[in-house]
C-alpha positions, 0 to 999 in steps of 0.5 A, a space after each residue: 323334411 321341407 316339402 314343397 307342395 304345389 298347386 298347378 295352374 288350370 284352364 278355363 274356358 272366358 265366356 262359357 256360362 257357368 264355366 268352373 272356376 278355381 278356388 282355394 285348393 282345400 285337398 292341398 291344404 288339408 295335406 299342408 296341415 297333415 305334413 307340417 302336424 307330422 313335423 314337417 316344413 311346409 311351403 306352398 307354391 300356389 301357381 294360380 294364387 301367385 297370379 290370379 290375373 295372368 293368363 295364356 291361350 291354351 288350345 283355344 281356352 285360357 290357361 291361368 296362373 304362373 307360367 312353366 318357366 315362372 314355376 320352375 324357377 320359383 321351387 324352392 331349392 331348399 325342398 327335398 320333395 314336392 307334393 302336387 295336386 290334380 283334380 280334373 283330367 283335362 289339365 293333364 295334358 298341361 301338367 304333364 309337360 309341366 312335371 317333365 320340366 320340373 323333374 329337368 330343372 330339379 332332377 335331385 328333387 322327388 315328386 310325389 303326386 295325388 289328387 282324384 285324377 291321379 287316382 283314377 289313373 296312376 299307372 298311365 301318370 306314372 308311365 307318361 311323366 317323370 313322377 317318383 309316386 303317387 298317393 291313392 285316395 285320400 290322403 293325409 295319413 298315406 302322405 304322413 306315412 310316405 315322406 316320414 319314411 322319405 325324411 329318415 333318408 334311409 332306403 326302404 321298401 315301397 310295397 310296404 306302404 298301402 295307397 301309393 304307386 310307384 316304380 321300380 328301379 327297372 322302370 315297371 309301375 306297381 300300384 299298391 293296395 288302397 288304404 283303408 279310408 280315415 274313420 275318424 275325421 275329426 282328427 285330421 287336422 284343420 287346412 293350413 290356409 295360413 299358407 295360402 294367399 286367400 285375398 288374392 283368390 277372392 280379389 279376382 272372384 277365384 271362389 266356389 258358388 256365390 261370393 258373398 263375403 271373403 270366402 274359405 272353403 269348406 269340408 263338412 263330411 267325406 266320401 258318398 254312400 251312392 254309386 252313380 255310374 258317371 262318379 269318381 267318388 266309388 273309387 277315389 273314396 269308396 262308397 263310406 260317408 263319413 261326417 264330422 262333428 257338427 261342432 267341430 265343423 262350426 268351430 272351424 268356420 268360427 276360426 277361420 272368421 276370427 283369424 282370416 275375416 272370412 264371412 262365406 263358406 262353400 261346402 265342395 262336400 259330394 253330398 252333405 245333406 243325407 242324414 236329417 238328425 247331422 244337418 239340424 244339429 249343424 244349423 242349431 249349432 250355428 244359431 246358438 252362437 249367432 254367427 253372422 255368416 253365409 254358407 252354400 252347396 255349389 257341389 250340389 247335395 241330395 233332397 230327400 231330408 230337406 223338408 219343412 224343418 230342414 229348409 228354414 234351418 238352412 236359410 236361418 243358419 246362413 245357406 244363401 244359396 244351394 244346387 240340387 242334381 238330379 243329373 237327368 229329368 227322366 226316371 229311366 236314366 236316373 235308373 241307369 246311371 243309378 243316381 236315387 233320386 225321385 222326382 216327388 222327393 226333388 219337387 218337395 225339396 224345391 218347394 221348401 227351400 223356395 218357400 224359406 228364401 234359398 236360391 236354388 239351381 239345378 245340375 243336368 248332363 246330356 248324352 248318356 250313353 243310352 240317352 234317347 230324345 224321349 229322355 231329354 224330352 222329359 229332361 225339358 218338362 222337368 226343367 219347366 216344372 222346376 222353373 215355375 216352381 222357383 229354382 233360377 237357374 241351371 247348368 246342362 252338361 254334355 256327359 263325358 266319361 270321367 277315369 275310373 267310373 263304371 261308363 267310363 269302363 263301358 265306353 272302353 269296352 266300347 271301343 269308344 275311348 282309350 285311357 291313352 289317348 289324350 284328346 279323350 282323355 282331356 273333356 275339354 268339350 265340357 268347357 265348350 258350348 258345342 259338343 264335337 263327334 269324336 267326344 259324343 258318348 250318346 249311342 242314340 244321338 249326334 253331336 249337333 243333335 245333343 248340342 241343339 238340344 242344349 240349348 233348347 233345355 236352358 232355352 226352356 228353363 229360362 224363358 219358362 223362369 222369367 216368364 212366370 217370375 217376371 220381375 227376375 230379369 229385372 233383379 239379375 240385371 240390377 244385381 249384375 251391375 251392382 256386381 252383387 250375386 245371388 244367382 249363376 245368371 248374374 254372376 255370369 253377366 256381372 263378369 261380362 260386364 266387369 271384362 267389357 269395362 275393363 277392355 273400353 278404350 278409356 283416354 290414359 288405358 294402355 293397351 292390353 295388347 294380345 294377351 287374353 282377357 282375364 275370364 272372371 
C-alpha cells in the first residue's frame, strides 16, 4: 500500500525568547519505518522541510512551512492513504481547516491521524474534521495493524483493532481500548530520516537544544514513571518507562554519522536520566568507540542520579548541554502538581554537572491553579540560587492546561475551559510574552500580576547570573555574532542579529515586501 505520511506545518512565535521551534519530526519518522519494515510504500510530505524559510501571519504569530494550497496540490495521488502527525494543541485550529481542504481535494483518499494531541482528544478531532481514524498512543505496532488491514482491500471491522477511534457509517465516533504499550523497543525499527530533507531543517537552524553540528534527533528511552498533573505523558504513554539498549541506542547514532554526517544528537526523551546503572553504560559505551560527537537534553530530564560519577560521563561522552525542570521553586507546588523532585537533590545535580563543563538551563511555569505570590516568591530565590551556582539560563512559562492531564480535568471541572472551545483549546498565550485574563488558570493571581512576575523571575535570574559570573555576558555576545551556541541566551540573540542583517537596506537587496520575517 502507498502511503503518504505528512508533516504539518506549525506556528511560531519570531522574537519570543526561548520560543519552541520545529524539528525533524522523529514520531513521523519512526511510523515511516514501522509501515515501510510491514511492506509498505512509503512518501513523505514534510510541510515544514519543503519550505523551511517561507512563512504567513497566522493570528499575529507566524505560520511556517508550505501553504494549504501548496499541500494539497503536492499529495501525491498514487497514495491510497495519508498519515498524519500533531503534537501540540494549538496548531489544531490550523490543521483542522487543513484536513478539511485535503479530504476536498482527495475525497478517495483515507486519513489516518496520530500524534499526542490526538490522543488526548480523539473524539472532538474526529467530530470537527473530516478524519477516517485516529491511532492512540504510541503507534508503530497499531498503524502496522491498521493499514495492513486497509492494504487487503477488503471490509473489516474496526472495533477490532485496540488503540484506534474511528467512526461509524451513521457518523457516531467510537474510540476503542488503548493498546498495550511496546515492551520490547529495541525492535522497533530505527526512523527513516532517509525520507526527510535533514539538511534543510538544520540550514535554517529548525533543530532541538543547541546546534552544534548537523543534527539528528534522537530516542533513548520511552514513556516516564511519574505522574505530574500538568503532563500528557500518564496518558499518550502511561506511566511505563522503558529503555533501549545502551548499545543499540549508540549504534544508531553511529549510523546516522556514517550515513547522514550528523555530529549532534538532542535526545526529546521525557526523562532519560532515571537509572544510574542505564546512563553510565550509555556514556562508557560511546567513550569506548570514541565517537567524535555532541549529544544534549533540551526536553529536560531528572537530577537525582547525576552525581559526581554521572556528571563527568556525561560531558566525557559528548552531552554539551542539558536542562533540568524543576517546574516551580516552591516545595509546596512541587507537592501539588506531584513533580518529585527535591530541592537538595536539583542543588547536587547543578553543582556536578558545573563542575564537569555542562552548560545548564533550567525550566519553570507560573500560575498554577493554586500558585500563591509566596510560591513564586520562593520561585525567584530558587532561581538566584541556581544562577549563582552557574545554570546560564532559564525559560518561565505561563501554566496552560495541556488535553488529557489531571488539571486539565480540574479546570473542566471548574468551569474554567471547555475542550471545545478553541480559543482555550489553542495555548498560544504560551508563545506570547504576556498572559491574557481569559487563558489565566491561577486562582490566586491576575493576568498582569503573573506576566509582572515573569518578567521579575528571568529579571532575577539574569542579573543574579551575570552579576556573580561577569565575564558571561561578555562570552554570549561574542559567541552571538560569531553565530556559535553554547547557551539559550545566545541562541536568542544570534537569531536576532541574523534577522536584523538580513532585514538592513544593503545596495543590490530587493525588497522583502510584507511577508514576515523568517523567526529563527
Amino acid at each position: 500500500m502507498r502511503v503518504q505520511l505528512f508533516y504539518p506545518p506549525t506556528v511560531v512565535n519570531p522574537a519570543m525568547f526561548g520560543t519552541p521551534r520545529p524539528g525533524p519530526p522523529l514520531g513521523l519518522a519512526y511510523i515511516a519505518a514501522a509501515l515501510r519494515t510491514a511492506g509498505h510504500d512509503c512518501v513523505v510530505l514534510d510541510a515544514i522541510g519543503e519550505a523551511p524559510a517561507q512563512t504567513a501571519p497566522a493570528g499575529g504569530l507566524i505560520r511556517l512551512g508550505l501553504t494549504d494550497e501548496q499541500i494539497v496540490a503536492r499529495i501525491d495521488p498514487a497514495a491510497a492513504a495519508i498519515a498524519i502527525t500533531n503534537m501540540f494543541s494549538f496548531n489544531w485550529p490550523m490543521l483542522r481547516e487543513l484536513i478539511r481542504a485535503i479530504r476536498t481535494g482527495h475525497p478517495d483518499k483515507t486519513i489516518v491521524c496520530g500524534g499526542e494531541h490526538f490522543s488526548a482528544l480523539p473524539e472532538l478531532c474526529m467530530q470537527s474534521a473530516p478524519i477516517d481514524y485516529i491511532v492512540m498512543g504510541e503507534g508503530e505496532e497499531v498503524a502496522t495493524e491498521l493499514f495492513a488491514r486497509l492494504d487487503t482491500g477488503a471490509p473489516f471491522d474496526p472495533g477490532a483493532i485496540r488503540g484506534i477511534c474511528w467512526r461509524r457509517p451513521d457518523g457516531e465516533v467510537v474510540r476503542n481500548d488503548r493498546a498495550e504499550r511496546t515492551r520490547q523497543v529495541d525492535q522497533i525499527p530505527w526512523p527513516a530520516w532517509d525520507l526527510f530533507n535533514l539538511d534543510a531543517y538544520n540550514a535554517n537552524d529548525l533543530v532541538g537544544g543547541m546546534r552544534y553540528g548537523l543534527t539528528v534527533p534522537i530516542l533513548a528511552t520511552r514513556g516516564c514513571p511519574y505522574q505530574c498533573t500538568y503532563c500528557s505523558s500518564p496518558n499518550m504513554w502511561t506511566t511505563r518507562w522503558y529503555t533501549r539498549d545502551p548499545i543499540d541506542v549508540v549504534d544508531e547514532i553511529e549510523d546516522a554519522h556514517r550515513r547522514f554526517g550528523a555530529t549532534n544528537f538532542p535526545f526529546q526523551d521525557l526523562t532519560m536520566i532515571v537509572k544510574k546503572d542505564w546512563i553510565v553504560s550509555f556514556c562508557h559505551e560511546i567513550i569506548r568507540r570514541g565517537l567524535d560527537i555532541t549529544w544534549q537534553l533540551p526536553s529536560g530530564t531528572r537530577c537525582e542520579v547525576v552525581d559526581a560519577e554521572v556528571a563527568p560521563l556525561l560531558a566525557g561522552s559528548g552531552c554539551r548541554w542539558l536542562a533540568y525542570a524543576p517546574e516551580s521553586g516552591s516545595e509546596r507546588t512541587r507537592e501539588l502538581i506531584k513533580k518529585k523532585m527535591k530541592t537538595a537533590s536539583l542543588m547536587r545535580a547543578v553543582d556536578e554537572s558545573v563542575k564537569a563543563g555542562l552548560h545548564l538551563a533550567t525550566y519553570i511555569v507560573i500560575g498554577f491553579p493554586h500558585d500563591t505570590e509566596d510560591d513564586l516568591r520562593e520561585t525567584a530565590r530558587l532561581l538566584r540560587r541556581l544562577a549563582r551556582k552557574g545554570v546560564e539560563d532559564i525559560a518561565v512559562n505561563f501554566f496552560f492546561p495541556i488535553p488529557a492531564t489531571e488539571l486539565f480535568r480540574y479546570c473542566e471541572e471548574k468551569g474554567r475551559l471547555r475542550p471545545d472551545d478553541e480559543g482555550l483549546l489553542a495555548p498560544l498565550c504560551g508563545l506570547r510574552g504576556y498572559l491574557e485574563e481569559r487563558l489565566n488558570f491561577c486562582e490566586h493571581m491576575t493576568a498582569r500580576q503573573l506576566t509582572w512576575w515573569k518578567y521579575r523571575l528571568a529579571a532575577n535570574f539574569y542579573l543574579t547570573a551575570w552579576a556573580t559570573h561577569p565575564a558571561r555576558p561578555f562570552r554570549i555576545a561574542v559567541n552571538a555574532i560569531r553565530g556559535r551556541q553554547t547557551s539559550t541566551m545566545e541562541k536568542f540573540l544570534g537569531d536576532m542579529l541574523r534577522r536584523a542583517v538580513r532585514h538592513l537596506p544593503l545596495p543590490g537587496r530587493r525588497n522583502r515586501g510584507a511577508q514576515p520575517a523568517l523567526p529563527y
